[in-house]
C-alpha positions in Angstrom: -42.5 -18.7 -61.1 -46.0 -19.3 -59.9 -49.1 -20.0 -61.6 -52.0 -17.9 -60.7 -55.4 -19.2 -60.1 -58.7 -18.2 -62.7 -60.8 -17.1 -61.1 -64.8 -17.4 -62.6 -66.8 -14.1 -62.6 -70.5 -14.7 -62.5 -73.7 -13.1 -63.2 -73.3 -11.8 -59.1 -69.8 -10.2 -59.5 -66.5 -11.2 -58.3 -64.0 -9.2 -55.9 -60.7 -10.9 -57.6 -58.4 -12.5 -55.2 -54.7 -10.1 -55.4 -51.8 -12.2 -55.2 -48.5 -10.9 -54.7 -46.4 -11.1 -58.3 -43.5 -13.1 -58.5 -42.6 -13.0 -62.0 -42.7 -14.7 -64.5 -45.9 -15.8 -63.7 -48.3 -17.9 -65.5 -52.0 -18.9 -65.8 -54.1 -21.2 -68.0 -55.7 -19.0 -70.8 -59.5 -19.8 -72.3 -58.9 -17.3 -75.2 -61.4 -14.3 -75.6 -62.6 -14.4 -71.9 -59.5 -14.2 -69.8 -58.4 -11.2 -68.2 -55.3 -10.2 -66.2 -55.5 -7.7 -63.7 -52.3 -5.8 -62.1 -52.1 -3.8 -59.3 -49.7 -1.5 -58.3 -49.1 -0.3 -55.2 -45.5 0.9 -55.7 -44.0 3.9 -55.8 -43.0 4.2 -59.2 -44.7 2.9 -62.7 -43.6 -1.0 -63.9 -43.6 -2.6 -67.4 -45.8 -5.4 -67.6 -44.9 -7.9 -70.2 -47.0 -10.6 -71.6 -45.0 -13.1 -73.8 -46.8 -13.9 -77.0 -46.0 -17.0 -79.0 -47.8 -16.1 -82.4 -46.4 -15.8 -85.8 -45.9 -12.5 -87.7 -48.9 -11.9 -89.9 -48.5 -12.7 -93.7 -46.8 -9.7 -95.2 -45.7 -8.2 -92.1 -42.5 -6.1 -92.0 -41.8 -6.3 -88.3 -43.4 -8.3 -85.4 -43.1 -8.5 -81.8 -45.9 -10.9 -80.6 -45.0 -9.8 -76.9 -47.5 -7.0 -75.3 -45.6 -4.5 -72.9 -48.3 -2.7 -70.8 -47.0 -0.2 -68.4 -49.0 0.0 -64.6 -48.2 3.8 -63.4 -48.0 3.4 -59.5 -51.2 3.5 -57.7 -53.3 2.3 -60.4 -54.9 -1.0 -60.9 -55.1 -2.1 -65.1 -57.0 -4.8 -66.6 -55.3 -6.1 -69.4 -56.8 -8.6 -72.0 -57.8 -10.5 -73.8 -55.4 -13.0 -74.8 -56.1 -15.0 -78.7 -54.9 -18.3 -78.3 -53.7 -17.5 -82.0 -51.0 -15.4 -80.2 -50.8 -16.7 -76.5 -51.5 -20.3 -76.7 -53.8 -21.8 -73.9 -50.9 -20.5 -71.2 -50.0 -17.3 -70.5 -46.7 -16.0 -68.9 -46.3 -12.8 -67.6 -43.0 -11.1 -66.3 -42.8 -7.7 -64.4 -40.2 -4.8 -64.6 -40.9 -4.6 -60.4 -42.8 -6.4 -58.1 -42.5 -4.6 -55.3 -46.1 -3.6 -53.8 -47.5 -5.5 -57.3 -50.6 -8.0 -56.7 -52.1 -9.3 -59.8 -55.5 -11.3 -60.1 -56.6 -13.5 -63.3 -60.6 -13.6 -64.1 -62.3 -15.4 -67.0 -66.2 -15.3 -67.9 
């Protein structure tokens, strides 16, 4: 497991500092602001998986607070926000594959 570092965009621009994914991984969560960025350099599509902690809404039938994003090789996805209502104020993060994966967290 490894945390990854937030990184702060400002009013300049940031170029995101890629770490390799380990999986899971995890990294502190401001709410509304925080994004996750994967990149995938593989050679085949991986399932991103971001593992929620909410509660089914009221009335709700089915539920599955986890969000499965899938990262078709040689593309780079921004995925986010993340509610603290559903993710709490950290955020874990598991991959399908991490070969050739690099993932970035920024916040606002």
């Amino acid at each position: 497991m490894a945390v990854i570092a937030v990184e702060q965009t400002v009013i300049t621009g940031l170029e995101p500092t890629l770490v390799a994914a380990v999986g899971p991984d995890t990294f502190v969560n401001n709410g509304d602001n925080t994004m996750l960025i994967v990149d995938n350099g593989g050679g085949g599509s991986i399932t991103v998986t971001i593992d929620g902690t909410g509660t089914a809404p009221t009335g709700a039938v089915a539920f599955d607070d986890d969000v499965d994003v899938v990262v078709v090789n040689g593309t780079r996805r921004h995925i986010g926000p993340f509610p603290k209502s559903r993710f709490t104020s950290t955020v874990t993060v598991n991959y399908s594959g991490v070969s050739s994966v690099t993932v970035a967290v920024t916040t606002v």
